[in-house]
PALOSE-984090 format. One record per residue (C-alpha): x, y negated, z negated; residue number from 1. Coordinates in pm, whole numbers, plus 32768, in hexadecimal, padded with zeros to 4 digits. Last residue first. Layout:
N
R   px   py   pz num
R    X    Y    Z NUM
...
END
This chain:
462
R   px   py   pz num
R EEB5 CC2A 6F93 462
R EF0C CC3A 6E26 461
R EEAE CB8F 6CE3 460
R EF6E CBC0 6BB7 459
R EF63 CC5B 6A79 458
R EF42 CC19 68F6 457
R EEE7 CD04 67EB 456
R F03F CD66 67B0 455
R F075 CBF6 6733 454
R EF3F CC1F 6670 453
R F000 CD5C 65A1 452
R F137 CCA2 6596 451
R F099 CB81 64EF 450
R EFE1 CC5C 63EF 449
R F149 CD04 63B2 448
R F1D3 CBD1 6382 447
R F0C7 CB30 628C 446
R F0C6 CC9C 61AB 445
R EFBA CC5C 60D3 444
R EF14 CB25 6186 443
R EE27 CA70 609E 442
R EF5B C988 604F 441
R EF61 C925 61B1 440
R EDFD C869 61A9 439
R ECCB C8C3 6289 438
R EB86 C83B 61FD 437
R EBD8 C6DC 62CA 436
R EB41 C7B4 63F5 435
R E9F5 C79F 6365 434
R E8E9 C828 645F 433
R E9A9 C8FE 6527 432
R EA90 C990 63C9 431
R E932 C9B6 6321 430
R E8CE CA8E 6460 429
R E9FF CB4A 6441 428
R E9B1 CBB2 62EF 427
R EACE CB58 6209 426
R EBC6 CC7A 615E 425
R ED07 CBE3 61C6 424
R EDAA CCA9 62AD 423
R EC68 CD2E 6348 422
R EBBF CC00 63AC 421
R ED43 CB9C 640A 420
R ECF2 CCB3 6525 419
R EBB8 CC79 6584 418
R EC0D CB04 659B 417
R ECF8 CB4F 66B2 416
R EC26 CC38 674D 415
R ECD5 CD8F 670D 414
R EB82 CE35 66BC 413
R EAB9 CDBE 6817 412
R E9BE CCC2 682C 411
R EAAC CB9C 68C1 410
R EB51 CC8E 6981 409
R EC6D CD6C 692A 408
R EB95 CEA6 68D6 407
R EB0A CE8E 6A22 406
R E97C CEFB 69D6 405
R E8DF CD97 69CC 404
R E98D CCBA 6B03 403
R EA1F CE02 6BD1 402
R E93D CF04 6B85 401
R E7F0 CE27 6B88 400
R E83B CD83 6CCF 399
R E881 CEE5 6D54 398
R E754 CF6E 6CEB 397
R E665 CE5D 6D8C 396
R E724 CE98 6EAE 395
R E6E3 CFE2 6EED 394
R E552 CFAF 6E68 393
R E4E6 CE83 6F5F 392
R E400 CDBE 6EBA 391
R E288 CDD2 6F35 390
R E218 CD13 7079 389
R E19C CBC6 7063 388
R E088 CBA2 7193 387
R DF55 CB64 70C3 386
R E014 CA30 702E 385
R E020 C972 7162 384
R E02D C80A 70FB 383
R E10F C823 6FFE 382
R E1E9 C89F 70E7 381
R E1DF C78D 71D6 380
R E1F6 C6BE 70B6 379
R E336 C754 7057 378
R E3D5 C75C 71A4 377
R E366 C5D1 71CB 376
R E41B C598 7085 375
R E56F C642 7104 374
R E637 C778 70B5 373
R E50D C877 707F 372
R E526 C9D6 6FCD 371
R E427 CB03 6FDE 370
R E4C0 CC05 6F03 369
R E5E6 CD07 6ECD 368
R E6E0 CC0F 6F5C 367
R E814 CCDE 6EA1 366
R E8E4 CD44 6FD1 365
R E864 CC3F 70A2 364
R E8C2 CAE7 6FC4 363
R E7AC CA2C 6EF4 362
R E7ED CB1B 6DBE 361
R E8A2 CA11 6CE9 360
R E793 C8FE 6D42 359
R E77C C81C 6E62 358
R E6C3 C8EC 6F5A 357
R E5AE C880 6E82 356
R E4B5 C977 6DFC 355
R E368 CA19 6E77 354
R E2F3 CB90 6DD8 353
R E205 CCC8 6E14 352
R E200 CD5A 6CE5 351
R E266 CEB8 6CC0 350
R E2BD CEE3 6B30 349
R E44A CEBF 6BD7 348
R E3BC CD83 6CA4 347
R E310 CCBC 6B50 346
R E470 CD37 6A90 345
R E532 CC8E 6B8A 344
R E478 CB4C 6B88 343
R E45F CB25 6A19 342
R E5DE CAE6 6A6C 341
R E5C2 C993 6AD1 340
R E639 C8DA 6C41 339
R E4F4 C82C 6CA0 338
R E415 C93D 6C38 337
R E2AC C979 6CB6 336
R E1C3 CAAD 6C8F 335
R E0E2 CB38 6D6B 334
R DFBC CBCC 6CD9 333
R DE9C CCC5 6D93 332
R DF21 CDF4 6DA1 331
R E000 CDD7 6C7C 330
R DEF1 CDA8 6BA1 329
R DF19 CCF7 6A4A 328
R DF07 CCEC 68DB 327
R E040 CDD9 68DD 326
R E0FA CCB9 698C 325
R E0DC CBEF 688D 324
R E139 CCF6 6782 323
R E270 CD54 684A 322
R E2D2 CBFD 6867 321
R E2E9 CBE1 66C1 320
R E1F7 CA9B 664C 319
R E295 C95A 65D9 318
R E179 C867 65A8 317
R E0BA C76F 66B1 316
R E034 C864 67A3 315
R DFC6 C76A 68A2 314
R DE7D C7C8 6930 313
R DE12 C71B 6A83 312
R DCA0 C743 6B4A 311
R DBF5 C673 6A4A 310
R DCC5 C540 6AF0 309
R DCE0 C439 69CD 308
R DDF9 C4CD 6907 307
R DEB9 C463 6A4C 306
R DF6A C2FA 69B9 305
R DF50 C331 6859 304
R E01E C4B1 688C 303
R E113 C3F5 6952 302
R E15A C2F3 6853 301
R E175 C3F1 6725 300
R E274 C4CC 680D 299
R E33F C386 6813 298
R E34A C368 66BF 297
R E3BE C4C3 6680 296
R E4AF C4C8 6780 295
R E556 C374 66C0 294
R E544 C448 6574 293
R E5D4 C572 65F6 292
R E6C8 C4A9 66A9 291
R E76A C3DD 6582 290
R E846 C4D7 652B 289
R E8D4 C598 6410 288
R E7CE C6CA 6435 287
R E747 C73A 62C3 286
R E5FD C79C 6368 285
R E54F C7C2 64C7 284
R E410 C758 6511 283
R E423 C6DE 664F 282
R E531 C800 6664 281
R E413 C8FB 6693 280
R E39E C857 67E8 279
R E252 C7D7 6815 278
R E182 C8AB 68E1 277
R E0A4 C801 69FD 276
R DF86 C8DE 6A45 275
R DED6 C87F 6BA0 274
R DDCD C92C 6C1F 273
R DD9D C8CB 6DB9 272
R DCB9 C820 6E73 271
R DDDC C78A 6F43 270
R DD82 C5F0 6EFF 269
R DE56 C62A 6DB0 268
R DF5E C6C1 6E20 267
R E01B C5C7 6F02 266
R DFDF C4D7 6DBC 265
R E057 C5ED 6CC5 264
R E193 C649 6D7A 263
R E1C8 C4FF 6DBF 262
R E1E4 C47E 6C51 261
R E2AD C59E 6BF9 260
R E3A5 C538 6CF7 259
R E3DE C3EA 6C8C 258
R E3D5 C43F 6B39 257
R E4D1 C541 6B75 256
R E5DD C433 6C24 255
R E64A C3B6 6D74 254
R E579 C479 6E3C 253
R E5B0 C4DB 6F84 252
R E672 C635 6F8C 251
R E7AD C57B 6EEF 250
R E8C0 C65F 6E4D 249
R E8E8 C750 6D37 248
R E915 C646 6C05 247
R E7F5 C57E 6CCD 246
R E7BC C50B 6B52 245
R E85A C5CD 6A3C 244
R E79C C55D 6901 243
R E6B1 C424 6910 242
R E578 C4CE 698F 241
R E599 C626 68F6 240
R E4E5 C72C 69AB 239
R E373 C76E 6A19 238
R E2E2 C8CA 6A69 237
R E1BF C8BA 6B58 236
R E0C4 C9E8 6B75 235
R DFCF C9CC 6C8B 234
R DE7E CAB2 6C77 233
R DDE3 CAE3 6DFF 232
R DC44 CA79 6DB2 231
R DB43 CB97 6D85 230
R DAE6 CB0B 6C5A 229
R DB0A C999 6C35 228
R DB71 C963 6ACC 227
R DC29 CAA1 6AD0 226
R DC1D CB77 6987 225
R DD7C CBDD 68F8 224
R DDBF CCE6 6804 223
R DDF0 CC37 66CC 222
R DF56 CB95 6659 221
R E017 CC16 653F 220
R E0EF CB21 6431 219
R E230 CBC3 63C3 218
R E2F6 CAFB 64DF 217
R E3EA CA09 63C0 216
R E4C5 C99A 647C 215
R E623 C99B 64B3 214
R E663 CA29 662E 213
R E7EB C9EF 665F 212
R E86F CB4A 6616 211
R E760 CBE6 6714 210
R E77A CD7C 66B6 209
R E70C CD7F 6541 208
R E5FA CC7A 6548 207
R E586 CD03 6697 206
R E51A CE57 65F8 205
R E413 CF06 66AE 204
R E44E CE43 6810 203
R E5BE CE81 67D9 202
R E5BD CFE6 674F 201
R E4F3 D031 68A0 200
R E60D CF91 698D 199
R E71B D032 68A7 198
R E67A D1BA 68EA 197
R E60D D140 6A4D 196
R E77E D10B 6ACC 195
R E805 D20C 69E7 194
R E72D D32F 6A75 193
R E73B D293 6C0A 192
R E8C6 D286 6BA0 191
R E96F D17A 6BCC 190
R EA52 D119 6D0A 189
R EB22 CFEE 6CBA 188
R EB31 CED7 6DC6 187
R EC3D CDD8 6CF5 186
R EBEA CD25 6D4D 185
R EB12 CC67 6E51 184
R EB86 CAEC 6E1E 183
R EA12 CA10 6DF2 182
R EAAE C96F 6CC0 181
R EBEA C962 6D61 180
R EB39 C8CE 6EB3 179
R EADD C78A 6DBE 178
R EC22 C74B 6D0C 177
R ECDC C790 6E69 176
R EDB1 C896 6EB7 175
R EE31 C8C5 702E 174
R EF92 C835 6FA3 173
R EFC8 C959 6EBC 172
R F05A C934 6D30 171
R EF55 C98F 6C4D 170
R EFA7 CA33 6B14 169
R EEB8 CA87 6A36 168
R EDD3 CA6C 6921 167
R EC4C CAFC 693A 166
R EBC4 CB3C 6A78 165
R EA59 CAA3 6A4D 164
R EA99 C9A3 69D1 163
R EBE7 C921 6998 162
R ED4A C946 68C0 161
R EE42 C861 6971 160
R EF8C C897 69E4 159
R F01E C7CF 6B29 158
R F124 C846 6C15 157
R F1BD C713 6D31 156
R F14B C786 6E7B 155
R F15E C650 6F21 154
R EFC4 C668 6F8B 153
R EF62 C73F 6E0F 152
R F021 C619 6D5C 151
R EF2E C516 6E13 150
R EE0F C5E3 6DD0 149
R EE35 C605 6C7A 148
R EE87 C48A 6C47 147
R ED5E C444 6CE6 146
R ECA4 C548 6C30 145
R ED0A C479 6ACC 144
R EC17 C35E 6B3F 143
R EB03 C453 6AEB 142
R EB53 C5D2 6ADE 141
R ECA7 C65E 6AE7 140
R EC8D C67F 693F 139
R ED83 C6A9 6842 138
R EEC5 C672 695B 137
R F019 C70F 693C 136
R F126 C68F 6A52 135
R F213 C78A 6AF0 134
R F361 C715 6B5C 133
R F476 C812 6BA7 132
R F5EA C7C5 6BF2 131
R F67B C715 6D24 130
R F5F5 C5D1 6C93 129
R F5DF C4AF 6DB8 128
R F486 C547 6E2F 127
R F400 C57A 6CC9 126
R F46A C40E 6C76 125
R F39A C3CE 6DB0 124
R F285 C4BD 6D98 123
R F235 C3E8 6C12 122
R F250 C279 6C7C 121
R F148 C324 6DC5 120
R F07D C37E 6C93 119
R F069 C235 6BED 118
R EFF7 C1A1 6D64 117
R EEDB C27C 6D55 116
R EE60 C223 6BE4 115
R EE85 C0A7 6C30 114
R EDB9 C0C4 6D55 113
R ECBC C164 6C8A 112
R ECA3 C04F 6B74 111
R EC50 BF61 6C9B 110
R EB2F C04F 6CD7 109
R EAD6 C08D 6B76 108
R EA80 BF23 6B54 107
R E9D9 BEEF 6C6F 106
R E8E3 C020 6C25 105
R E8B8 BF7B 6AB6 104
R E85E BE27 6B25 103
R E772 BEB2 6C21 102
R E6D6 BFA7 6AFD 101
R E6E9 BE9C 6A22 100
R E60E BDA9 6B34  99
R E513 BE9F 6B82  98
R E4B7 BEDE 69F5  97
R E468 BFC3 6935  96
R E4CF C119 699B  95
R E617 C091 69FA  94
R E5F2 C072 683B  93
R E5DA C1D0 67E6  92
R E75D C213 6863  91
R E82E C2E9 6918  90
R E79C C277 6A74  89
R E8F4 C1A9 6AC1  88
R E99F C2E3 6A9F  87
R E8EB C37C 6BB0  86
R E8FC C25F 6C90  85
R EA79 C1FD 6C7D  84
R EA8B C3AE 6C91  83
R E9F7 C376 6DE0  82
R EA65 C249 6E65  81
R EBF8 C2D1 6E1F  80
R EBFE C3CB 6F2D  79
R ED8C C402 6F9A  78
R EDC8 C42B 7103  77
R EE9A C2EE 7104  76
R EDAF C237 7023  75
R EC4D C27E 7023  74
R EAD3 C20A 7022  73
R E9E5 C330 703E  72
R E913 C2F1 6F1B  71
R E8FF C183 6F22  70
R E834 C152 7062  69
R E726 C1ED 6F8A  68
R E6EA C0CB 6ED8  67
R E628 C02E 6FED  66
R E646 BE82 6F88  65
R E7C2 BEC6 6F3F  64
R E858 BEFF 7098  63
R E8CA BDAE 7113  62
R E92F BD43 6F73  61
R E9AC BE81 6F35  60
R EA6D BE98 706D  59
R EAFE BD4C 7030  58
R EB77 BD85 6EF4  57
R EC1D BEF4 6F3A  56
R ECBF BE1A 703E  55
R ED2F BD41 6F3C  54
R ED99 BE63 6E4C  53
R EE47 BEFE 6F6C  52
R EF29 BE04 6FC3  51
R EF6D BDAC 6E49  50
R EFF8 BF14 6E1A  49
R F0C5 BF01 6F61  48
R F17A BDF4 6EDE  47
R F1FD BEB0 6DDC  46
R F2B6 BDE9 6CF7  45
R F1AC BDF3 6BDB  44
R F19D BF84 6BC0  43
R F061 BF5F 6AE8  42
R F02A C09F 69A2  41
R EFEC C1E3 6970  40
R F094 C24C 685D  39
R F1A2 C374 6865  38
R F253 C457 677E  37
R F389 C506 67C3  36
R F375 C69A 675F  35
R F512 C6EA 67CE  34
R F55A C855 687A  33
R F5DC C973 684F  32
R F578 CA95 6926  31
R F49F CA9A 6A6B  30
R F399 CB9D 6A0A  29
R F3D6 CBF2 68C1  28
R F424 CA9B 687D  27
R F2DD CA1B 68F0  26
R F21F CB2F 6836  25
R F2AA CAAE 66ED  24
R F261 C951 6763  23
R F0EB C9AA 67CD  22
R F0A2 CA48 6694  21
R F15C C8EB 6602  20
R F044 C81D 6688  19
R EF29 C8D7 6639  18
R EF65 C910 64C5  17
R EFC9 C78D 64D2  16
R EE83 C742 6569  15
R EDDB C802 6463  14
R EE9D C73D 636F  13
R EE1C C5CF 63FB  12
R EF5B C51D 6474  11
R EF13 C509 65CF  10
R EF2F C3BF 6621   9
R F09D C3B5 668E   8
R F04A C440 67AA   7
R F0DF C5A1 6802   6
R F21C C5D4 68E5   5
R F2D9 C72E 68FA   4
R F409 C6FD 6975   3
R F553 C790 69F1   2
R F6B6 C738 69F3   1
END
């Protein structure tokens, strides 16, 4: 027979919206099948388990006193340091104190063995059943990529609904849940009218065209005046501290406030401008999570700790990008983006721009700007400003038509949440913020709205 497996935690309504979209499309696909539940739990016979653990120990305890040995620690070709890390950073208090953090990284480790040798209990039934096995997952990032990976290596299918493709299918052994989120797809070919009709919409109108922006970005900024005149300007855009950590891979920095606090140190001995703009979401409302308020904090604490150099300017309110970079002049501004989308719009209004080749555009075909992999490629560039060229146009454009213009991508109209948006009569970006807004009695027609997200999803191809 074949199944669909879920975990028995998802009980939430949207996740039961989600779940049986992917059943219904499951059975068109392979048929009927059985929807078996699943916790994650300790296979206590398996002595390979314990091996692990203890050598997991050991490591830890060799390894521990640089932090980065973490990220690249693996089980049979399966990474489990990083998302150990990453999920270990999920919280305020790492912020804190040395020992949590230590604490929180060997916890997450030992949890991460677990999580790889739950997914190997999964291939194996999958191996002995002659019928199909695809597992659905609410989010590959964190611990959860391990299992993602794992199923990607034994080619076992797995549904999940992520940025910035929206819900598929994956089923292909060269996928992992970082080189999906850098996967070229699906290489559409907008028009140069379309392309530059959405791309100025956006910039005008970002509360309409980014579903997760929630701020309030009435309040307009002044042209800018340079505290050292005839000084290079450097625009910085921050992101969330505590929120999707090294969720695209390690470049040398184990977490934004790492890298932020770099940036500015490298920076500050340049002679340079520096504007560091807070990011909308700081002050974000109605979200049901903690972050906001931990980014917030932590925002507060860098702000304390560089307010003193005249030559910095945070922006500390929600301001629209296009009004920040109104204020400046391309010619002499670089801006800088670890992985954020103010970095796009900054290169399509002709900025010259530096990200991390750890973001969703760090692969060739959509690498519109200067990129670095390691800290000593960053500083480098840092370094040399003056010799930043400006972004590359072709792939500019086919980053935007493929993760903004795609109407199956996260942006698109037959996002998942787009679509029960529409079913139900809630703005999207309440639906982002407050998930627990979705209920099935607001559904009109529940099996038609299901059949309409089924349609929505599709599969990754190489």
């Amino acid at each position: 027979m074949n199944k669909l497996l879920i975990n028995k935690r998802n009980i939430a309504p949207i996740q039961k919206v989600i779940i049986d979209a992917a059943s219904f499309h499951f059975e068109q696909q392979y048929g009927p099948h059985k929807v078996i539940e699943y916790t994650v739990n300790w296979k206590y016979k398996d002595l390979n388990l314990y091996f692990h653990i203890i050598k997991a120990v050991i490591f830890f305890i060799i390894k521990s006193r640089k932090l980065s040995n973490i990220i690249n620690y693996s089980i049979e070709g399966v990474n489990i340091g990083l998302p150990a890390f990453s999920t270990a950073m999920r919280t305020f208090k790492v912020y804190d104190s040395k020992i949590f953090l230590y604490y929180s990284v060997f916890k997450q480790l030992i949890s991460a063995v677990r999580m790889y040798f739950f997914s190997t209990k999964i291939i194996k039934e999958s191996q002995i059943n002659s019928e199909e096995l695809v597992v659905y997952i609410d989010d590959i990032a964190y611990l959860n990529s391990i299992l993602f990976d794992s199923l990607m290596k034994s080619e076992v299918g797995v549904y999940t609904n992520k940025y910035p493709h929206g819900y598929m299918l994956y089923k292909n052994k060269k996928h992992t849940q970082i080189s999906s989120a850098k996967y070229e797809y699906p290489k559409i070919n907008e028009s140069e009218e379309k392309y530059h009709d959405y791309m100025e919409k956006r910039l005008t109108n970002p509360l309409d065209f980014i579903p997760y922006l929630n701020a309030d970005i009435s309040v307009k900024i002044k042209k800018y005046k340079p505290k050292m005149a005839n000084a290079q300007t450097v625009l910085i855009y921050p992101h969330s501290f505590t929120d999707a950590q090294l969720v695209y891979g390690y470049d040398g920095f184990l977490n934004m406030y790492e890298w932020l606090e770099f940036t500015l140190d490298v920076l500050i001995d340049k002679n340079v401008n520096i504007i560091v703009k807070g990011h909308p979401n700081y002050w974000a409302k109605n979200y049901e999570s903690e972050v906001i308020e931990w980014d917030l904090k932590l925002w507060n604490r860098l702000q304390k700790k560089y307010n003193t150099n005249k030559y910095v300017e945070f922006i500390d309110f929600p301001v629209s990008n296009k009004d920040q970079l109104d204020s400046l002049d391309p010619k002499n501004t670089v801006v800088i983006s670890h992985h954020g989308n103010a970095a796009v719009e900054a290169a399509y209004l002709g900025f010259k721009s530096i990200s991390s080749s750890c973001s969703i555009w760090g692969n060739e075909y959509y690498s519109f700007c200067e990129t670095w992999s390691t800290r000593e490629e960053y500083k480098e560039i840092l370094c040399n400003l003056q010799s930043i060229e400006y972004p590359n146009a072709v792939k500019l454009k086919n980053f935007v038509s493929d993760r903004y213009m795609y109407k199956y991508a996260y942006h698109g109209k037959f996002m998942l949440l787009s679509i029960v948006s529409r079913e139900i009569g809630i703005p999207i970006k309440d639906l982002i913020t407050a998930p627990s807004l979705v209920t099935i009695d607001k559904f009109k027609d529940y099996e038609g709205s299901i059949k309409k997200i089924s349609s929505a999803i599709h599969e990754f191809s190489y």
